[in-house]
DRENVEXBA-536831 format. One record per residue (C-alpha): residue in three letters; x, y, z. Coordinates in steps of 0.001 Angstrom, whole numbers, plus 500000, padded with zeros to 6 digits. Layout:
DRENVEXBA-536831
ALAXYZ ...
//
This chain:
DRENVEXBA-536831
UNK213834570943338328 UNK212776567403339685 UNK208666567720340114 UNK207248566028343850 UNK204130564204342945 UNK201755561876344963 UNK203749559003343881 UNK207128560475344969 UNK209282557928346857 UNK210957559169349853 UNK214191559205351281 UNK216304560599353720 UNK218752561131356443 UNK218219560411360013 UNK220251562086362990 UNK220759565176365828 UNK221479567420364629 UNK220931566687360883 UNK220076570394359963 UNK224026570614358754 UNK223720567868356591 UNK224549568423352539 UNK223442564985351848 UNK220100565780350544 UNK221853568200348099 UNK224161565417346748 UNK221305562838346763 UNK218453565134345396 UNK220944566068342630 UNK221658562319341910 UNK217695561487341442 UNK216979564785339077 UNK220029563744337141 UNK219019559452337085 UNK215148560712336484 UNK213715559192338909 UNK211092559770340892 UNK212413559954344405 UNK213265562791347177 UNK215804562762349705 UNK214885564872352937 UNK216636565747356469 UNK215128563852359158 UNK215783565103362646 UNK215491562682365033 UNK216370562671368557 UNK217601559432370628 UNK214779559217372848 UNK212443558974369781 UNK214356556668367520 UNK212157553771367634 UNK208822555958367263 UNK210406557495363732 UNK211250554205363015 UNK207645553025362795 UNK206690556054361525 UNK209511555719358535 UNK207050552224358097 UNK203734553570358066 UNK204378555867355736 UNK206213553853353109 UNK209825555733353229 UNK211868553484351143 UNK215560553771352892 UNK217669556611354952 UNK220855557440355800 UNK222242557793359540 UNK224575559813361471 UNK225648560963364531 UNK223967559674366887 UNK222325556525365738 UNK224831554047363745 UNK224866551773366994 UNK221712552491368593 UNK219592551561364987 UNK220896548103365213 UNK218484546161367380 UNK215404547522365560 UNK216430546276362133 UNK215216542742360750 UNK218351542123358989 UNK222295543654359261 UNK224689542858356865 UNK227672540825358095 UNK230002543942357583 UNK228162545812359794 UNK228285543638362112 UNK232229543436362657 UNK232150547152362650 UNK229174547405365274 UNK227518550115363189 UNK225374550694360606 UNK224274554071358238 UNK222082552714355387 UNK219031551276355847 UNK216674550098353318 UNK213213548198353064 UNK212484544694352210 UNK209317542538352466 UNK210980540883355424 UNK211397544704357384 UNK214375546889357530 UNK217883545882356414 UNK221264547870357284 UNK224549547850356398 UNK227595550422356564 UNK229239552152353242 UNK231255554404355672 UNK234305552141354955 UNK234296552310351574 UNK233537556098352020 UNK236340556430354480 UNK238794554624352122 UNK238593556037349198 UNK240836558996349671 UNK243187557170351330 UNK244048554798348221 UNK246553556180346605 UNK248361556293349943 UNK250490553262350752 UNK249646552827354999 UNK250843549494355456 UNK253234549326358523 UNK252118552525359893 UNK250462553917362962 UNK246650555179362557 UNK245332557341365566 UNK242051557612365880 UNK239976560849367957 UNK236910559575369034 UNK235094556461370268 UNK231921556511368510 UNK229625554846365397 UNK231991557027362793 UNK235081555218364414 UNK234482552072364142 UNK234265552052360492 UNK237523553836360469 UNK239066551362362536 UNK237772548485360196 UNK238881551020357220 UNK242379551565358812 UNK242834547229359114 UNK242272546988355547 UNK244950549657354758 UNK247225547158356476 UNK248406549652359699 UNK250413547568361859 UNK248873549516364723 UNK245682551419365304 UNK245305553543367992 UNK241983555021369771 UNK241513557563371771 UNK238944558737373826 UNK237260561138377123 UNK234871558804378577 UNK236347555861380249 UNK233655553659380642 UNK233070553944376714 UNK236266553711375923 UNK236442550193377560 UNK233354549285376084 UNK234716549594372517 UNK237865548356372992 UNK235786544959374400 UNK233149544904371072 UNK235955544200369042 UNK237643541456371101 UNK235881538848368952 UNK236625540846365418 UNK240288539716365143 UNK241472542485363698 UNK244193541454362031 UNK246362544750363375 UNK246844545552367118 UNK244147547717368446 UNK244446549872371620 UNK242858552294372930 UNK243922555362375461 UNK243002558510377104 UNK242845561545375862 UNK245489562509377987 UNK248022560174376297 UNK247588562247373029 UNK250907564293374070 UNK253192560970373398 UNK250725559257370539 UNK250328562093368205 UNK254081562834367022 UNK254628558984366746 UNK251141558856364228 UNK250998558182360582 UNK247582558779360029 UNK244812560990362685 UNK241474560846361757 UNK239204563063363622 UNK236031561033363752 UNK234609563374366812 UNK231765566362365886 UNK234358568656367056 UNK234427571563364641 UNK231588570263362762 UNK229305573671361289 UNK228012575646363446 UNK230815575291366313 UNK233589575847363394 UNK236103577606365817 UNK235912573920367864 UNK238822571556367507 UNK239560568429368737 UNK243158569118369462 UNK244140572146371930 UNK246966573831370088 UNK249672572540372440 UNK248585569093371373 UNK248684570162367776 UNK252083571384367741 UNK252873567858368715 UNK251844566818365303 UNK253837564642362981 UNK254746566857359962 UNK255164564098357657 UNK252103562544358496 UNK248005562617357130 UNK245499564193359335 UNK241814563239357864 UNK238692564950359563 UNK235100563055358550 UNK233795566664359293 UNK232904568033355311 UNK231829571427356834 UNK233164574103357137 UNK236103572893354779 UNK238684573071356090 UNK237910571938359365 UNK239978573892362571 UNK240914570834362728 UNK242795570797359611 UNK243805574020359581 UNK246283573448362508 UNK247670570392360713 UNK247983572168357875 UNK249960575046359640 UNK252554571963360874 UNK253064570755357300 UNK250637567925357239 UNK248361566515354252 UNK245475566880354712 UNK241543565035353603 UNK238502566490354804 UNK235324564423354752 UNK233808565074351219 UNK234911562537349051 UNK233896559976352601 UNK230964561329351876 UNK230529561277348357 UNK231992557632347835 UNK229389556230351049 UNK226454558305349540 UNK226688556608346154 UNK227306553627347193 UNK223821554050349584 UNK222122555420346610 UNK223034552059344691 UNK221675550188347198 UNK217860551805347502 UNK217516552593343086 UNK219364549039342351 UNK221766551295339520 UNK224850552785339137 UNK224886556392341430 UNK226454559564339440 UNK229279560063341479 UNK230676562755339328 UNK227406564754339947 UNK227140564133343089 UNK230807565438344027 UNK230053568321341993 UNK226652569729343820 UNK228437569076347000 UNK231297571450345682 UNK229265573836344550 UNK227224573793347987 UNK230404574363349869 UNK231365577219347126 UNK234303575159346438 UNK233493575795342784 UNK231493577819340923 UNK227781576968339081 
//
């Protein structure tokens, strides 16, 4: 059992809410089996206070954290330093200290892609539910797949326009458009790939679903439906692509893949990805002890 001392280096996750999170059971099970001696802890934060636990995460010495919903964009101006990557995609979900202040940059696409590689996605159609941080590493994700179209879709209007502008200077080399929601009805049988990037669903609400079950009869049977959301497993989500004949990814290996590769970033060595995946199984009782 890793042993917290006065010399024990902190890390964490920042978000609302965060209490859901299983990535301080994948971390914390990295650092007992590295031997080091760090701690990864849940960090609720709320929007309004984002800045205050921000200089807070500086006074007491916290070396790095983790960020989700709903902070990957609104981080951005109080870091010293984002990498360029996370700067096409607008977002950012590791941070990390340096002697010049806080740095960020965003694993989420490597995260996002690494279930997807063994699928061949060039030339096809990727939908995408949802408009926020989590999408536009999917969209960046979904480029590099080589889809000859990406598709977003979204409820707020205003929003919607305002992402659909932020990448106008990207040049992504794929079209990218973005809808309503209520154009799901004709986009969904003609998609490839939908990837739920929403909270929809996300534990406690697991009876939620981004798709209405009309809309979800409209699904593509040959195609992939991927939800980021890791739990409940599966998702509602996937369950009704699943009853259309769908394959279907839910978010653990995303987060399993962006994890270690955050983990890399604050120890400076190789993450244990296979342990990782494994406590995270375990956690969701996908396996036994």
């Amino acid at each position: 059992m890793h042993v917290i001392t006065g010399t024990t280096q902190l890390l964490g996750v920042i978000g609302q809410p965060v209490e859901h999170s299983l990535s301080p059971v994948m971390h914390n099970a990295a650092i007992a089996a590295l031997g080091v001696n760090f701690v990864y802890l849940p960090l609720p934060v709320p929007s309004d206070r984002l800045r205050a636990a921000i200089q807070g995460f500086e006074a007491i010495g916290l070396r790095g954290f983790n960020i989700t919903i709903p902070h990957k964009q609104q981080i951005m101006p109080l870091l010293s330093e984002v990498s360029d990557v996370a700067q096409a995609v607008g977002a950012v979900n590791t941070v990390w200290r340096t002697e010049q202040g806080w740095s960020g940059t965003n694993t989420d696409i490597t995260g996002f892609l690494a279930p997807l590689r063994s699928h061949d996605l060039r030339g096809q159609t990727a939908l995408i539910l949802g408009n926020g941080g989590a999408a536009r590493a999917v969209v960046a994700g979904c480029a590099q797949l080589g889809c000859s179209a990406i598709q977003v879709v979204g409820r707020n209007p205003a929003k919607l326009a305002q992402f659909e502008a932020s990448w106008q200077s990207a040049k992504l080399p794929p079209p990218l458009t973005v809808q309503p929601w209520t154009a799901l009805a004709t986009l969904l049988p003609q998609a490839d790939l939908v990837i739920n990037t929403t909270p929809l669903g996300m534990s406690p609400q697991i009876a939620a679903s981004p798709l209405s079950a009309d809309l979800a009869a409209t699904l593509n049977p040959q195609a992939i439906a991927y939800d980021l959301i890791y739990t409940p497993s599966p998702s509602q989500f996937l369950k009704q692509a699943a009853q259309q004949g769908l394959q279907t990814i839910d978010g653990l290996e995303m987060l399993v893949q962006q994890g270690a590769a955050a983990l890399e970033i604050w120890l400076g060595q190789p993450a244990p990805v296979d342990i990782m995946r494994r406590s995270l199984r375990q956690a969701l009782k996908l396996e036994n002890d």
